[in-house]
N, C-alpha and C positions, 0 to 999 in steps of 0.2 A: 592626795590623801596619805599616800604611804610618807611623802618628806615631811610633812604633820610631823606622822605618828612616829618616824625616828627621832623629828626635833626635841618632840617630849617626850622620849623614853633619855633619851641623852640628858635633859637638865634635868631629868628626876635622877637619873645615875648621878649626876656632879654634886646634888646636894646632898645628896645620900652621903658621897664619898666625902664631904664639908663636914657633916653634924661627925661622921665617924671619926676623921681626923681629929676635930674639935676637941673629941671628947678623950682620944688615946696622945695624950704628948708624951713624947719617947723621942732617941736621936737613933739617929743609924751611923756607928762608925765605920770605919772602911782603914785600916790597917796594911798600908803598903811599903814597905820597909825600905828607906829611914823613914815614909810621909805615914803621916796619921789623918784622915779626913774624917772630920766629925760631923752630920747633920740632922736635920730636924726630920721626921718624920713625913710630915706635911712637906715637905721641897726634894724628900726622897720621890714620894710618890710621883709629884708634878713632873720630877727631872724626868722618871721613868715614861712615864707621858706623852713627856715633848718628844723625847729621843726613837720612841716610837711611831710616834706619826714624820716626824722627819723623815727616819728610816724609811715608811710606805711609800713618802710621797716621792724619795729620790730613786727607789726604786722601781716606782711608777714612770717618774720622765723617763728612766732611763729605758724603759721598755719601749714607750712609746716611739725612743728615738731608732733606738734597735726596728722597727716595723716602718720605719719610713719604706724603704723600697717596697714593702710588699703589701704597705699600703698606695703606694702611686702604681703598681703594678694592676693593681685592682680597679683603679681610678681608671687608669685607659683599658680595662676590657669592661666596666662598664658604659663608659664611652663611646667604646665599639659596638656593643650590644644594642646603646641606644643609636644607632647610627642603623645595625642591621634593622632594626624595629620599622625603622620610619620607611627604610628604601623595601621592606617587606610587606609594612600595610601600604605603602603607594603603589605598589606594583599589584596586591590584591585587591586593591579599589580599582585600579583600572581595570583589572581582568574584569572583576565583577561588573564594569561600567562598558564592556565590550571593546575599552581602547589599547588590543593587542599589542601592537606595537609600540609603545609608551613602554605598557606591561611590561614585553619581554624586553627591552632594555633596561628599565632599574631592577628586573629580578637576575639579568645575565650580570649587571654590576654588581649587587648583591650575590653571585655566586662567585665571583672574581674577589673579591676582599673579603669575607668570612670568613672564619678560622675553626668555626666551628663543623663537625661533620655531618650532624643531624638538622642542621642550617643549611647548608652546601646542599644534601639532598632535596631538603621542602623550596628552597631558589632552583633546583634544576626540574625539579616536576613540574612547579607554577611557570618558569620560561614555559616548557615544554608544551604544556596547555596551551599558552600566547599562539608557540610558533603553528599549533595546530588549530588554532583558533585563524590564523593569517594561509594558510592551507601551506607553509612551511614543510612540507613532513619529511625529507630528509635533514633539517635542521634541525626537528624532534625527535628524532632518532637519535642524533646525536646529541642530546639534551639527555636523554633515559640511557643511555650509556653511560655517560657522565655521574648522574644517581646513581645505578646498579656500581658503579665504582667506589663511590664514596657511602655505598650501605651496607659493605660486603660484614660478612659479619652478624649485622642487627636483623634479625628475622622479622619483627614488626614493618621496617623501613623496607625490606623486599619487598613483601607480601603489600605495601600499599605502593611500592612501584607496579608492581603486576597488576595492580586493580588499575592504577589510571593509562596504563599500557593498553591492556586491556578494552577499555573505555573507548578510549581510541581510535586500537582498531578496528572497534565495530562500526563508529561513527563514519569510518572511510570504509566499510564496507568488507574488510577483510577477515570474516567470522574465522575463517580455517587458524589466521595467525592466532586470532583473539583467544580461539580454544586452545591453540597449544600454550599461549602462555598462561593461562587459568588453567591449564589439568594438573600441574606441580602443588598448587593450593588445594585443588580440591582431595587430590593423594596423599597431600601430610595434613588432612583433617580439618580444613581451616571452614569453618559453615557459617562465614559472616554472611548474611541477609544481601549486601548489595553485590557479594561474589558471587552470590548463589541465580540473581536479576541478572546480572551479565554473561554468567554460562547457559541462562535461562533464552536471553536473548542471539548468543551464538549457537547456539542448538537449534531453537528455531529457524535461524537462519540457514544453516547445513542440512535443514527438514528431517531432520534425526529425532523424530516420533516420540521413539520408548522415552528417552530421555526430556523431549519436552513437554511428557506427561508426566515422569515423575516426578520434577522440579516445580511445576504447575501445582501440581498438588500439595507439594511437601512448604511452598510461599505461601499457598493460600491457608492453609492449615495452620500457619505462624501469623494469621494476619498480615505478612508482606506484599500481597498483592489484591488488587483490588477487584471484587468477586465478577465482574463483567468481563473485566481483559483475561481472568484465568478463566470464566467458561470458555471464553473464544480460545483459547488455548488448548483446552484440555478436550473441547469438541472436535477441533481439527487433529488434532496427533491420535485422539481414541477413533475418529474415523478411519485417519491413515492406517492406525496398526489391525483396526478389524477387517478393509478391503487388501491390507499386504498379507494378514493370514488365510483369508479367504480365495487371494488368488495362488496360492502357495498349493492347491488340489489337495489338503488335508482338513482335518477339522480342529486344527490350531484355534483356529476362530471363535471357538465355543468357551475356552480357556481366556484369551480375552476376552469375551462378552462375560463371562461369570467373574472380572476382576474389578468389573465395571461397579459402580455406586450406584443405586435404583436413581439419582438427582442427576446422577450421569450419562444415564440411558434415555434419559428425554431428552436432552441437548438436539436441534436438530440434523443436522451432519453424521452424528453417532447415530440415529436412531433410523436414518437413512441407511445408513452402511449397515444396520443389523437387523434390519427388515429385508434390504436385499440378500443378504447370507442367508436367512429361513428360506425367504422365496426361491433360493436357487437351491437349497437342503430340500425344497419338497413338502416345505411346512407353511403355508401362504397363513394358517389361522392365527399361529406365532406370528408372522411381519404383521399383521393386521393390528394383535393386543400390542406391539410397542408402537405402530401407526396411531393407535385411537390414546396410548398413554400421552404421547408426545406431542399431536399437534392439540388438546387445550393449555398445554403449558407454553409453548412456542409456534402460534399458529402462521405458519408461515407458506405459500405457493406449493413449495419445493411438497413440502412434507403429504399438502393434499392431493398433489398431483398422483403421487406415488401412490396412497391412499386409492384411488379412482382407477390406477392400473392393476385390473387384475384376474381370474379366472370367472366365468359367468356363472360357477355356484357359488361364489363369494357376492356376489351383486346384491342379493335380500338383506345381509347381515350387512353389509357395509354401506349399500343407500341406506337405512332407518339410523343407520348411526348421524352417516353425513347431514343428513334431514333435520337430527336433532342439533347438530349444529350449528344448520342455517337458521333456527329458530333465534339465535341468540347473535349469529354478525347476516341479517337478511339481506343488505345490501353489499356481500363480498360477492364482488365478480369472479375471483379464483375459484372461491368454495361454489360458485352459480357453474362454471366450468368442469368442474368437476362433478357434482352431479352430471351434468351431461355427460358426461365421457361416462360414469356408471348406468347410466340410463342407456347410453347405446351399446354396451357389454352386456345388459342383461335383454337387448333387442325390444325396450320399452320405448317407441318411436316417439309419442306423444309427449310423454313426457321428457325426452330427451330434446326435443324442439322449443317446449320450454322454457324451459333452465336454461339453455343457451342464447335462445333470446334475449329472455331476462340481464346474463351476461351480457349479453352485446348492447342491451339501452344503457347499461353503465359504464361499457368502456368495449372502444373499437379496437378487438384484438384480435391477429392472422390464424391464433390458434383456431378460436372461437368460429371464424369463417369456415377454418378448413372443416374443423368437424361438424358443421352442417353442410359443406358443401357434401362432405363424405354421406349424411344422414337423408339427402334429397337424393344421390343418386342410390342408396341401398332404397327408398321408398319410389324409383324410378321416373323422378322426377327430375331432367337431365337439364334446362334452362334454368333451374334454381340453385341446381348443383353448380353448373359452370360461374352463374353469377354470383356465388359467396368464395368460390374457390379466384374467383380474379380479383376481387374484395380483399380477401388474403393478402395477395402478392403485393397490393394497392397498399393493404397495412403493411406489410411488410418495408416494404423499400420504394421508393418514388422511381419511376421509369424515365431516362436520361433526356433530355432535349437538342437531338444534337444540332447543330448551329452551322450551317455553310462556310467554307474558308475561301473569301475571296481571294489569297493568292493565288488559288490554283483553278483552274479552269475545269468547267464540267465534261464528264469523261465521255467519249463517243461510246454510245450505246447501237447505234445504228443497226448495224451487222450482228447486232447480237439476237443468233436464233432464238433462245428463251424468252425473251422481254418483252414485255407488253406497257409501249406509253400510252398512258393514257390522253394525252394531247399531240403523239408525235404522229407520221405520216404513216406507220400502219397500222393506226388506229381503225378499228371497223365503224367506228362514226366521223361524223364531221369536227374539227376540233372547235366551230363555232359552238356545238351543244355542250358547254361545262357544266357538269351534274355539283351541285354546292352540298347538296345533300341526298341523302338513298335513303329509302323507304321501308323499312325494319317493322317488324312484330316484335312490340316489347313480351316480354319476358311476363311482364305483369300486370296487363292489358291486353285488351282484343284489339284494340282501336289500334292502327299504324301509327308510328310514332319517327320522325324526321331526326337524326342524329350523324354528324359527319361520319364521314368512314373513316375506319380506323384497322389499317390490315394488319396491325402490328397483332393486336388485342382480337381481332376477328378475321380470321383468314377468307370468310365469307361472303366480306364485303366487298371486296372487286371481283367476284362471281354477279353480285346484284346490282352494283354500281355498271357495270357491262350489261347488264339485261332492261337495265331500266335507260340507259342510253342508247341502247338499237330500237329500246319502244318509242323515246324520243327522236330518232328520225329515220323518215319510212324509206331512204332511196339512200343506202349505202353506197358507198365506193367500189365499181363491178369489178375490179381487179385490186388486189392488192398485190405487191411484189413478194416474190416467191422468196425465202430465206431458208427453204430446206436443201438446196445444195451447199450452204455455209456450215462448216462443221464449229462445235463449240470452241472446243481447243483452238483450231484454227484461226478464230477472230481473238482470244485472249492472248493468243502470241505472235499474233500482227496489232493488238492496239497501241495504239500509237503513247509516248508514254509524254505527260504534260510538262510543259518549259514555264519555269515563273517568271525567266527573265520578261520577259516581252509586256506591254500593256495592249494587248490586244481584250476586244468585246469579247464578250460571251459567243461560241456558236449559238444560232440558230435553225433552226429547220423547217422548212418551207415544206407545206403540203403538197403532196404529189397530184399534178392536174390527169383529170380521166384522159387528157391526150396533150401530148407534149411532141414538138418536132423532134428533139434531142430524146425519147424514150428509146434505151438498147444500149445512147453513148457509154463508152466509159473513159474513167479517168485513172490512174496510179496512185494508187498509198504508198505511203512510207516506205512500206515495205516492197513494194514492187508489185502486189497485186492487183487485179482489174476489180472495181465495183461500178456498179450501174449509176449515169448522172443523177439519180432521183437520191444516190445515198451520200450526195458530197454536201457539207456544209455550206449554207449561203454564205 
């Protein structure tokens, strides 16, 4: 549009300059002594004209010619530019595409040919990334050398070396370096959003509280951080700082809890730690109002437990509360436990049997047992008490199976005065009467009830397992061999200690006949002492 609009400003000037000439004929003399040159008017102008745009235009090439060099000079750095480009987005495609070492070879070539210095820095950060991406990290080190060389100077270009330094070291783990190289930034004022996440995240990690509440605070408040990961934040460090003032023996504590956000006193971690400081200041009605604030906004175990632990004149005010909240989650087993546990502090049996039942058809838990084993023996009922308290253990942790090692052979028991086999030779029965089972009073039943013995879980049982095998046979063995001149110690430092080399059988042990030609022989152990033939292995 514009080369138009000059075309026709120019032929409107040329005819313009036409009709004027046209109409003015006159000569132009020019009087050069001895010449005289005389001419028209009209070929005045034109001459003038010509010799003008002549003039531009050889003053033109001749410029043009003058700029050679510095325009071929220009030619090869953008040449080179377009060269850095390409070896800079290949190597940021890789990074981006996870192919490290790719990466960090066209960005370490790209840091080797560059001439430029703010190029040289962004190819030594992106290596740097690579080599830390390849677990490299004395290689990256020397990579962020290389940067912090070539940015000396540019305070922009340090300050985003220390950020991805930074970055870094947190990722390997090394918060302490991380923070010292972010406390320079954070001292000359620099409050960028992702400096502020990475001191936020070095802090946390050195558990340095004050600070990873204040930062907590000050991201979430900017919208930089996402309101779930700052409560978990800002609960754990406002916990820490209220149990660190609290154990401090002063009432620093009161000072941070009044710095606290009423949105931040519910949290529950916080509201644990500042229930406990009342309760241990002497003020249990205080833990109670931030117990009853806190668990309908965060209803969680932890919080009702606490709630349920407390002085027997708090029991009235705190079951009508707890009650109203079983109205609205009936089938929590924590909140069904916890009334119990306040029903047995306020020594309401009935209703503490309850509520824990109730808990236990929705979920089999050790707590749950123990405090009804606890609530049967205060109401003296001691078989109901042992059977929820084993119940317990039962939830708790599974009881080991332990398994025979046949390499090694079973240990001589013989000689040993405490021991009672129940199938060996000084057995007070016959060992043809094997008892499979013993005859127990269940617990929950009048009627006898057949259940193997189990001495582990009932010490009982080979008291009755022996009584009910001497009622099974009427004509004992009239002597048994006397084993009260064997002293304990004695026989544990003459047993004989087992050899795996060997493939020999198992011992066995023959029943002692009521009369033997050989009763009295004896024979040498190991150790050189005398035992009676009845106690030598077959």
């Amino acid at each position: 549009m514009r080369t138009w609009f000059w075309t026709l400003l120019l032929l409107i000037v040329a005819v313009a300059l036409a009709v004027v000439l046209r109409s003015h004929t006159g000569n132009v003399i020019f009087l050069v002594s001895p010449w005289r040159i005389e001419l028209s008017l009209t070929l005045f102008v034109l001459l003038v004209v010509g010799i003008f745009v002549a003039l531009y235009v050889g003053l033109r090439l001749l410029a043009w010619l003058l700029a050679i060099p510095d325009r071929m000079r220009v030619w090869r750095g953008q040449r080179a530019q377009a060269r850095d480009h390409v070896l800079l987005e290949r190597g940021w495609t890789e990074l981006l595409e996870g192919r490290f070492s790719h990466a960090e070879k066209n960005l370490t070539k790209l840091l080797g040919q560059t001439r430029v210095e703010s190029r040289r820095v962004l190819a030594a950060l992106s290596a740097a990334r690579a080599a830390h991406g390849l677990g490299e990290f004395a290689r990256r080190d020397q990579l962020l050398d290389s940067a912090r060389e070539h940015a000396s100077g540019n305070t922009g270009l340090q300050e985003a070396i220390a950020t991805v330094a930074a970055d870094q070291l947190l990722d390997q783990g090394r918060a302490q370096d991380a923070l010292a190289v972010l406390t320079p930034l954070q001292d000359g004022g620099a409050r960028h959003l992702h400096t502020m996440r990475l001191l936020l995240r070095a802090e946390a990690a050195l558990n340095h509280h004050d600070r990873v509440f204040t930062l907590a605070r000050g991201l979430v408040r900017r919208n930089a951080l996402s309101k779930t990961e700052a409560e978990g934040l800002i609960d754990r460090s406002g916990a820490a700082r209220l149990r660190a003032a609290a154990a401090s023996g002063t009432e620093a504590w009161r000072s941070v809890w009044k710095d606290l956000k009423n949105e931040e006193r519910v949290l529950p971690e916080i509201a644990l730690a500042g229930a406990t400081a009342f309760e241990a200041a002497g003020e249990p009605a205080e833990a109670a109002r931030i117990l009853e604030a806190a668990v309908p906004v965060h209803f969680t175990s932890s919080l009702v437990d606490a709630y349920a632990r407390c002085e027997p004149d708090q029991v009235p005010r705190r079951l009508a509360k707890a009650e109203g909240w079983l109205q609205k989650r009936p089938t929590n087993a924590d909140l069904l436990s916890a009334l119990g546990m306040l029903c047995l502090n306020g020594q309401l049996w009935g209703q503490a049997e309850r509520y824990l039942q109730r808990s236990l058809a929705l979920r089999n838990d050790a707590r749950t047992h123990a405090l009804l084993g606890s609530l049967y023996d205060r109401l003296d009922r001691p078989s109901d008490a042992v059977r929820h308290w084993r119940l317990a253990t039962v939830a708790t942790m599974a009881l080991p199976v332990l398994a025979g090692d046949p390499a090694l052979p079973a240990a001589d028991t013989d000689a040993d005065p405490l021991h009672l086999d129940a199938e060996g030779e000084y057995s007070t029965y016959p060992p043809e009467a094997t008892v499979a089972a013993v005859p127990v009073v269940s617990q929950l039943e009048d009627a006898p009830l057949s259940v193997p013995a189990d001495y582990v879980l009932d010490p009982d049982a080979r008291v009755l397992e022996r009584e009910a095998s001497n009622a099974l046979e009427p004509d004992p063995p009239a002597v048994a061999p006397a084993r009260s001149n064997i002293d304990i110690e004695d026989y544990f430092d003459s047993a004989p200690i087992p050899v795996p080399e060997y493939d020999a059988p198992e011992p066995t042990y023959d029943t002692p006949p009521s009369t033997s030609p050989d009763q009295g022989k004896s024979d040498k152990r190991d150790d050189g002492k005398s035992l009676p033939l009845s106690d030598k292995q077959g």
